[in-house]
NURO-949679 format. One record per residue (C-alpha): residue number from 1; residue in one letter; x, y, z. Coordinates in steps of 0.001 Angstrom, whole numbers, m for minus. Each point is the difference from the previous one (the first is absolute). Layout:
// residues N
- num  residu  east  north  up
- NUM  A  X  Y  Z
...
This chain:
// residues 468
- num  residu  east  north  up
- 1  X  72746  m78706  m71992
- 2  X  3509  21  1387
- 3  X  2011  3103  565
- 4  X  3869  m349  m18
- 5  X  2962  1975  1434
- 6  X  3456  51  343
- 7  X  2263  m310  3071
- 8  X  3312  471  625
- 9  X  1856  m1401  3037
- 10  X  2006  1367  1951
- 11  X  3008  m2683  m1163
- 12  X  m522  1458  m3808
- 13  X  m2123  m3110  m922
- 14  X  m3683  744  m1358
- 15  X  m3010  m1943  20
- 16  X  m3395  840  m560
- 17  X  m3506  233  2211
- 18  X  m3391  m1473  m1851
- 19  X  m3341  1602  1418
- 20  X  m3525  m716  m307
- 21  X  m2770  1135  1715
- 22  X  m3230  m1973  970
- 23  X  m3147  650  2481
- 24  X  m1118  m1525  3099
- 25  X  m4244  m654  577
- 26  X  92  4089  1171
- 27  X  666  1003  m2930
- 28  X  3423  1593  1059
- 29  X  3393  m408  m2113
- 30  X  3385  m1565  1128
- 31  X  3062  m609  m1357
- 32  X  1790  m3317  m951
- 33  X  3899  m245  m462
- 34  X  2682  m2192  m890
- 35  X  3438  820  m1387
- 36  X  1783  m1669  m3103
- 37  X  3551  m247  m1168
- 38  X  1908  94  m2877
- 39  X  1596  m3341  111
- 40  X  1216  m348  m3464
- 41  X  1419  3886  344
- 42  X  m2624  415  m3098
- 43  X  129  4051  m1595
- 44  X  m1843  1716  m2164
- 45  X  m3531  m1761  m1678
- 46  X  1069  m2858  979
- 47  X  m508  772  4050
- 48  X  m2805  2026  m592
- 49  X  m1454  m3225  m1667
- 50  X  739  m2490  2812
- 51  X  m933  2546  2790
- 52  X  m3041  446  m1294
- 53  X  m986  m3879  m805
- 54  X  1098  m850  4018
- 55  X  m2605  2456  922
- 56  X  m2420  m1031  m2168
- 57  X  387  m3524  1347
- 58  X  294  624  3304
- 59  X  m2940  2460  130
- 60  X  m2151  m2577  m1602
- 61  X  1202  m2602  2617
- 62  X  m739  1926  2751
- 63  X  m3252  1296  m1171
- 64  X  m1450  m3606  m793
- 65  X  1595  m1000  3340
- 66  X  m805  2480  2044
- 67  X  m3646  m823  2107
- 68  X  m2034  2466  149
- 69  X  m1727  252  3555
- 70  X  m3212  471  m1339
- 71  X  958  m3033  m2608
- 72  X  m2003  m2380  2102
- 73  X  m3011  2027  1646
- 74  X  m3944  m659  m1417
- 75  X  m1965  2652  m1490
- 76  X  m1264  1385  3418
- 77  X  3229  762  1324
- 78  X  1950  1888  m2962
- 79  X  m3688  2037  m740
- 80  X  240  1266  3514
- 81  X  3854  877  m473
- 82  X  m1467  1972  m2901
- 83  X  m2746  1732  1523
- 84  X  2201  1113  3258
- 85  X  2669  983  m2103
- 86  X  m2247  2105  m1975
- 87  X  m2345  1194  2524
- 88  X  1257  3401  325
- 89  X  m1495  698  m3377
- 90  X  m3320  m1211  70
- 91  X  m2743  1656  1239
- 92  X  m2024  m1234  2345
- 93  X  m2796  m2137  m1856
- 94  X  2325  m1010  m2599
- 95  X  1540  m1670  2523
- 96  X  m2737  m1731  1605
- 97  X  m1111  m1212  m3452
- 98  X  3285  m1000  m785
- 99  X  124  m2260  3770
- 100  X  m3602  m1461  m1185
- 101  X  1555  m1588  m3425
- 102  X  3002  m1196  1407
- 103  X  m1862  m1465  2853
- 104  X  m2317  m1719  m2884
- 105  X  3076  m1006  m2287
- 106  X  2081  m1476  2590
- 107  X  m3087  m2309  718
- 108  X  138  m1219  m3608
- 109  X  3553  m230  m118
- 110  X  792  m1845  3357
- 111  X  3364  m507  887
- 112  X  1364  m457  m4064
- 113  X  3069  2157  59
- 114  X  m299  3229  m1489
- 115  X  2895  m801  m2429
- 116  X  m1096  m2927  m1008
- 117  X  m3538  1434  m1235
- 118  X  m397  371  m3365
- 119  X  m2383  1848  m2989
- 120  X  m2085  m3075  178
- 121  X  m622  m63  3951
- 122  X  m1056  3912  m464
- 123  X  m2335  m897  m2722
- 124  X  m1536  m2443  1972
- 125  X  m422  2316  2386
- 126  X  m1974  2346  m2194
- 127  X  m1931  m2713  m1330
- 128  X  m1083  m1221  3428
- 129  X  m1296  4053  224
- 130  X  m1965  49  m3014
- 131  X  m1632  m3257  993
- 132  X  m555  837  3635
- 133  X  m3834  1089  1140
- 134  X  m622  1954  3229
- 135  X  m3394  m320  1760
- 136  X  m1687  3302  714
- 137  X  m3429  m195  2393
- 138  X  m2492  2639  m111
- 139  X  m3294  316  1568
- 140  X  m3178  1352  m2139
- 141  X  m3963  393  1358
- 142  X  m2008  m2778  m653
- 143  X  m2893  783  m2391
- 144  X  m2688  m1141  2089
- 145  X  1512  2062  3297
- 146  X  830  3287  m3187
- 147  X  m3258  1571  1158
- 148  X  m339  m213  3051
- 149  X  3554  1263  828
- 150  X  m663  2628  m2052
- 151  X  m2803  1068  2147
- 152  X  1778  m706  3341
- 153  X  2853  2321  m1245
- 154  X  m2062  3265  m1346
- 155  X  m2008  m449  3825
- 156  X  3009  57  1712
- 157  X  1360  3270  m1654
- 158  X  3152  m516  m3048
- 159  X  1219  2826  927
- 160  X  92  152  3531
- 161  X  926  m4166  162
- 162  X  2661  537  m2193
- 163  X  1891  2573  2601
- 164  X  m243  m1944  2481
- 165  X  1446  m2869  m1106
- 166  X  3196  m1663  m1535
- 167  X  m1645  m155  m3470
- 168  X  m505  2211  m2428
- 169  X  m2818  1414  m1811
- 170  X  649  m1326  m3598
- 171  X  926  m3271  1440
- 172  X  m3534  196  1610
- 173  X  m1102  363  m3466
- 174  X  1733  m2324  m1883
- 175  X  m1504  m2551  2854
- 176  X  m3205  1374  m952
- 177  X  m32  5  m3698
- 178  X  1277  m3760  324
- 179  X  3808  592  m614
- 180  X  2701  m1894  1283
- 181  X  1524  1236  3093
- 182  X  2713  m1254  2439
- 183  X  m1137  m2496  2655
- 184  X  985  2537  2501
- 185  X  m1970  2307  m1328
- 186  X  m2479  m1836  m18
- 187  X  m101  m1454  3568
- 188  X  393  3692  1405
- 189  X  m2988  1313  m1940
- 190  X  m1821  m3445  1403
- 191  X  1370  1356  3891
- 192  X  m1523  3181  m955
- 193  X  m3554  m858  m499
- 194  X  62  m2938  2026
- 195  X  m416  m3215  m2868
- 196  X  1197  m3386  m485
- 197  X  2945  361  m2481
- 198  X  m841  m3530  m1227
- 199  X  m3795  716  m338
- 200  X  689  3526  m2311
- 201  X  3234  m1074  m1782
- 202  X  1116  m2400  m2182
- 203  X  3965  m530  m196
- 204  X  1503  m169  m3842
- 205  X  3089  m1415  m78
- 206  X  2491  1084  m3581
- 207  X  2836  m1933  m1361
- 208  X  2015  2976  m1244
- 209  X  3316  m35  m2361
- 210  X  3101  2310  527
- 211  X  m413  3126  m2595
- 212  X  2875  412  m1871
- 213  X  1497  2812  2004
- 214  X  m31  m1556  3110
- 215  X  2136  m2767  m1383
- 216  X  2466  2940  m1685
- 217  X  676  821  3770
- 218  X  1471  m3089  891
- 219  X  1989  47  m3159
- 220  X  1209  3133  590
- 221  X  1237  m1003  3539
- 222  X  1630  m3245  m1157
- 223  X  1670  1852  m2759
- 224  X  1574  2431  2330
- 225  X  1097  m2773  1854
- 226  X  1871  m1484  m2590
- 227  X  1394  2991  m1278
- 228  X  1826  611  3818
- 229  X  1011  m3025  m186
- 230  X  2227  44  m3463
- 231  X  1316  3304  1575
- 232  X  1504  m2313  2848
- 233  X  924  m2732  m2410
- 234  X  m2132  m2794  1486
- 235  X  m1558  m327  m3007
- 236  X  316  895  m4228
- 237  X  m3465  m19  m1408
- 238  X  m2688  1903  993
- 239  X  m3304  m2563  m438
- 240  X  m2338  2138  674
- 241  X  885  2367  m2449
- 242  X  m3325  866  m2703
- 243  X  2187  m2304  m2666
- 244  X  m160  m3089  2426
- 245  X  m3955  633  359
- 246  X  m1296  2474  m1999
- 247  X  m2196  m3348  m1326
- 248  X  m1143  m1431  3238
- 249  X  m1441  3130  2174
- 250  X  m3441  m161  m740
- 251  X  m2969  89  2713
- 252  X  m2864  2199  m780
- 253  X  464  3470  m2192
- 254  X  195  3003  1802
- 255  X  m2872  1849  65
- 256  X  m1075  2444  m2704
- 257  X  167  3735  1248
- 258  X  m3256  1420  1517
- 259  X  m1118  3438  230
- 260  X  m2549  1682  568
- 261  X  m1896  1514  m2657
- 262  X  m285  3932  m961
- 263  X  m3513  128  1809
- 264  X  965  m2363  2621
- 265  X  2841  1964  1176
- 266  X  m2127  3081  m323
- 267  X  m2460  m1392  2161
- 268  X  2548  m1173  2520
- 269  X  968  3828  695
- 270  X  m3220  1321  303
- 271  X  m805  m2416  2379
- 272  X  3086  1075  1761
- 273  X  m1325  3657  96
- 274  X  m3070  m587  707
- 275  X  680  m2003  2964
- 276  X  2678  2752  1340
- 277  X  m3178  2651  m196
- 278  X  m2036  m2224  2992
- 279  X  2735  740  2668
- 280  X  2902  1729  m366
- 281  X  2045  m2721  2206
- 282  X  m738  m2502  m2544
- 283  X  3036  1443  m2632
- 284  X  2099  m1944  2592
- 285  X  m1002  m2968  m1777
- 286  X  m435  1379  m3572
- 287  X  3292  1398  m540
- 288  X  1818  m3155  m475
- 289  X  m1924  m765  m2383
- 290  X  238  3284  m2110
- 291  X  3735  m371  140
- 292  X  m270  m3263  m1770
- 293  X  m2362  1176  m2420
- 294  X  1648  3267  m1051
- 295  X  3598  m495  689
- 296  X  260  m3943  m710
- 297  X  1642  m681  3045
- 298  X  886  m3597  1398
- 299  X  m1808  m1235  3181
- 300  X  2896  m53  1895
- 301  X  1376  3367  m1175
- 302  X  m3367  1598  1165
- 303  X  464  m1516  3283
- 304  X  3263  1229  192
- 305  X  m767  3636  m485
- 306  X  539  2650  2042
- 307  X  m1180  3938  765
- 308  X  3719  701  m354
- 309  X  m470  m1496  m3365
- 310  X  m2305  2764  m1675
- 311  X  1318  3481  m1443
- 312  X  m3475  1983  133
- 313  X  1704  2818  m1369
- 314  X  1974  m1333  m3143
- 315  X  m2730  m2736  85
- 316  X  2117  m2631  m158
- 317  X  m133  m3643  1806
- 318  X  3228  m1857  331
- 319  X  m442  m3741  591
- 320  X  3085  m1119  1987
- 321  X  m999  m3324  1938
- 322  X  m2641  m2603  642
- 323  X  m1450  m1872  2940
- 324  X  m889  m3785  m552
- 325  X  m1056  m2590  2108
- 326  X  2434  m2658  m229
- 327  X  m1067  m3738  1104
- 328  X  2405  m856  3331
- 329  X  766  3717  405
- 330  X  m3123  2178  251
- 331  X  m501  3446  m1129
- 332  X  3494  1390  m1999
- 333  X  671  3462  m549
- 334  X  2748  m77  m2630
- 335  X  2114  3586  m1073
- 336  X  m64  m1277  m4026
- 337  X  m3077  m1078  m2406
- 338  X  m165  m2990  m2281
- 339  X  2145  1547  m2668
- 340  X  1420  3489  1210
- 341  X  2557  522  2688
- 342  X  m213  3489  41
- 343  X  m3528  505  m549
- 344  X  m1981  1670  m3308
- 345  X  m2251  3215  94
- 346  X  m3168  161  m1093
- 347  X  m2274  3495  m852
- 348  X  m3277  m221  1229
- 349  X  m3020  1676  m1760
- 350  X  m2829  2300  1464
- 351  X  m2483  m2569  1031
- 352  X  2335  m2415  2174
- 353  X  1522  3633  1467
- 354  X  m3584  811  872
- 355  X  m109  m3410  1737
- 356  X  3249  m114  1507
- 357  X  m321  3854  1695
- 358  X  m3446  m1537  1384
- 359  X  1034  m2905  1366
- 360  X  3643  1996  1073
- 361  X  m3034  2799  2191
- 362  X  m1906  m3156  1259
- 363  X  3453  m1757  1370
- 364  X  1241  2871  1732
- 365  X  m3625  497  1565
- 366  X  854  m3481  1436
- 367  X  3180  479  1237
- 368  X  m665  3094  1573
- 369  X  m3604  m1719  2085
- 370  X  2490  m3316  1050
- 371  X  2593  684  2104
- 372  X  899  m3806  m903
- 373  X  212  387  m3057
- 374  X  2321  m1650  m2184
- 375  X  2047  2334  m2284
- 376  X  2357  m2107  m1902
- 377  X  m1450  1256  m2952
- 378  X  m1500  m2641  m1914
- 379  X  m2965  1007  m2194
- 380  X  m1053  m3868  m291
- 381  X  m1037  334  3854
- 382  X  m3336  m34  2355
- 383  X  m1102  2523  1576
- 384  X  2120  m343  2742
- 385  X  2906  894  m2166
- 386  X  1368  m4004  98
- 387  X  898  m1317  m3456
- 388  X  m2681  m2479  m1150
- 389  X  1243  m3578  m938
- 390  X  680  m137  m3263
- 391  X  m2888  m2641  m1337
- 392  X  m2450  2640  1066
- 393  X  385  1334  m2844
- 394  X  m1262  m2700  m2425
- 395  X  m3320  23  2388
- 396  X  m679  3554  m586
- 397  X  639  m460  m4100
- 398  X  m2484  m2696  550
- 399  X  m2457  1829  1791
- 400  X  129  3366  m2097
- 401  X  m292  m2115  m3019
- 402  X  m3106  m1905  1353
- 403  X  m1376  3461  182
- 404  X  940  946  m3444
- 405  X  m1673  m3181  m1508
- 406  X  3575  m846  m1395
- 407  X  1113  m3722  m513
- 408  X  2686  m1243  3118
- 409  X  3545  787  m907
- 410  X  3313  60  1952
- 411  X  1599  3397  1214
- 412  X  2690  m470  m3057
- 413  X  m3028  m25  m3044
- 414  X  m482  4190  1389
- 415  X  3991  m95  m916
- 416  X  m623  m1581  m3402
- 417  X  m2871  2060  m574
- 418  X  1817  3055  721
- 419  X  2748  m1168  m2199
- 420  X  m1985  m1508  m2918
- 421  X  m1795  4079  224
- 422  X  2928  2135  m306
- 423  X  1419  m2540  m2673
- 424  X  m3642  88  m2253
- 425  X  627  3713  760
- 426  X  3116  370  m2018
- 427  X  2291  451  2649
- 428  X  3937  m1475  m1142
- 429  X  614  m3585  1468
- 430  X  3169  1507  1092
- 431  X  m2377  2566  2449
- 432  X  m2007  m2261  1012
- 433  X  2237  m2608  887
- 434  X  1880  2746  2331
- 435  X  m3201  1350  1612
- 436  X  m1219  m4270  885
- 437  X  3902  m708  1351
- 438  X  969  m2380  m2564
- 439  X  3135  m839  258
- 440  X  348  387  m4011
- 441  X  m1995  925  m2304
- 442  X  206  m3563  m1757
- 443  X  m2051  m1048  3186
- 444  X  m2960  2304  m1158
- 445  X  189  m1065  m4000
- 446  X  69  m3624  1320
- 447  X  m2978  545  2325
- 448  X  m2336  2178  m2160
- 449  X  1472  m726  m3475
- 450  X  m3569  m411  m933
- 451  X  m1399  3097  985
- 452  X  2875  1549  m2154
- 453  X  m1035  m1612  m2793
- 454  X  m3747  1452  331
- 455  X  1354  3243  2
- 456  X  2507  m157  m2877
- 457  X  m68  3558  m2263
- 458  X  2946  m1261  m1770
- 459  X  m2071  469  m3704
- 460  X  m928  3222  1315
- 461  X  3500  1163  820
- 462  X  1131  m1384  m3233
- 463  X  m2279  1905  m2077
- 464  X  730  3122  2144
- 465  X  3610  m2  m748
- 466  X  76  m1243  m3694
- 467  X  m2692  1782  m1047
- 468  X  m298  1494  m3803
């Protein structure tokens, strides 16, 4: 919209200055001007009317004159324009994701200019996601060659196989039990004992469909796209917006929330103990885990912890940043968590103190024997003091759980359980969703709204309070 003033010259004549302000591909404003005069020596409403319908006119003119210099680039180019001008506040992976969709968009969408794409070109686009089918090949033991491996892998020694090589030992039993395991996997066990890959394994190859959260990400890119560009007024209409395809997104559901169960997750800690009473040195590798499972922390935040991190005396851990592995940019130690910038505290209760003062006498006893030692800190490290890499940690879940005789899940399922505990507990949504890092509590109702329902004492509270 226009903005008008009033100027008087210096020979006592006065005309008037018309402004409007529009937004080049950066994102950054400037000003437009032109100057009008009163030629009819108009007063009162009357000028004020005819002012105001020349700069109506003339601002329209100009706008649907006016070529944008984006007006005429494809997809690929104005999604880049968006990504570098936004760069600054994405994080790391987000922005790696967000360079994989564009990269797969702008291969749909050619060179179509981005202005000339419309809600049916982006539904199309969806569509061609919900139809598309991605091969996956695994490798599993033949059934004639399933005993025989068997026996060639208890000779050899699981456990001592197994630290020797590149594998680990739960992939070793998955191979075993007749599981599906990568190809690599696979061919390194073969290396190991010295077979024919061919001869032991059988390749299975999947035809597998995008789950519906996978094709949310590349929604939520495209949206943001669109959305910078109406703020630089390349475009009006935001077609990826959930109105344009809240109908076409399909793919796969997500999947339904595993946990483990009450005797499952029991089992999974007193596997942990038992396995920190054989050698002392072996916390090193337990105590991950026990943060998971007793503070409900994120893979990457446990990474991302630090000594520096622990109050021993107020008993307090404050979770402040992460460290991910980021595809293109290795290992990234980032000063802010998923949802916190300035971190969130967390008590912690007598038996992860126990564990934590153990592993705390064990680390220094390290330290003090290396003079190499590395002493940034990190509790997610080897014995060497190094931080581990990050995917470490889902083969030490795996392992621990093999051990427990609990069923396979990811490093986040110990989050859920955690969660899903404190909620069946009777702990508020409201503390619960502060303790996990949610940014909102709305993200923990949405999440676990059925859990809430199990434990709703609404009737009892009810009765309580109206009582007779």
């Amino acid at each position: 919209m226009a903005t008008y003033f009033e100027r008087r010259l210096k020979s006592g004549k006065t005309n008037y200055g018309i402004q409007i302000c529009v937004r080049d591909s950066s994102g950054k404003s400037k000003f437009i001007n032109t100057t009008w005069t009163n030629p009819d020596n108009l007063t009162g409403k009357r000028l004020e009317k005819a002012l105001h319908a020349y700069g109506e006119n003339w601002e329209r003119d100009y706008r649907n004159g006016h070529t944008h210099e984006l007006s005429l680039a494809n997809f690929d180019r104005v999604a880049n324009v968006w990504l570098k001008a936004r760069k600054s506040n994405m994080s790391e992976s987000y922005y790696m994701r967000a360079s994989d969709c564009i990269k797969r968009m702008s291969e749909f969408f050619g060179d179509k200019p981005f202005t000339t794409l419309k809600a049916y070109d982006i539904q199309q686009f969806f569509i061609y996601l919900n139809d598309y089918k991605f091969k996956t090949t695994t490798a599993v033991i033949k059934q004639s060659k399933k005993e025989k491996f068997n026996e060639i892998a208890l000779n050899c020694g699981i456990r001592k196989v197994c630290e020797q090589a590149e594998f680990s030992r739960p992939t070793l039993y998955y191979a075993r039990c007749g599981i599906p395991v990568s190809i690599l996997s696979a061919k390194l066990i073969c290396d190991k004992f010295g077979l024919n890959f061919n001869e032991y394994f059988d390749k299975i190859e999947v035809a597998n469909e995008y789950r519906k959260e996978t094709i949310l990400k590349y929604k939520r890119v495209l949206s943001a796209i669109f959305t910078y560009c109406i703020s630089i007024e390349l475009v009006t209409v935001n077609y990826a917006s959930s109105s344009y395809l809240k109908q076409i997104i399909g793919g796969r559901p997500a999947k339904e929330i595993t946990i483990l169960s009450e005797s499952e997750y029991r089992s999974f800690l007193t596997t942990l103990d038992r396995y920190d009473k054989e050698n002392e040195i072996n916390i090193i590798e337990t105590i991950p885990l026990y943060l998971m499972a007793m503070l409900g922390l994120r893979s990457c935040e446990v990474c991302g912890l630090e000594w520096q991190d622990i109050d021993f005396a107020k008993r307090y851990i404050t979770i402040r940043r992460d460290r991910v592995y980021v595809k293109g940019r290795g290992v990234i130690r980032r000063l802010s968590t998923k949802s916190y910038s300035g971190g969130r505290a967390l008590y912690i209760c007598d038996r992860l103190l126990n564990k934590l003062k153990a592993f705390k006498q064990v680390y220094d006893k390290l330290s003090k024997a290396d003079k190499c030692f590395d002493r940034c800190g990190a509790l997610f490290c080897n014995i060497d003091g190094t931080p581990r890499f990050p995917q470490y940690l889902n083969t030490l879940l795996t392992k621990f759980l093999v051990k427990a005789n609990c069923p396979r899940v990811s490093c986040h399922k110990i989050r859920h359980t955690w969660i899903t505990r404190l909620i069946s507990t009777g702990v508020s949504v409201n503390n619960v969703s502060r303790m996990a890092g949610h940014a909102s509590s709305d993200i923990t109702l949405k999440i676990y709204t059925h859990y809430c329902k199990d434990i709703d004492n609404s009737k009892e509270v009810l009765e309580k309070i109206f009582a007779i």
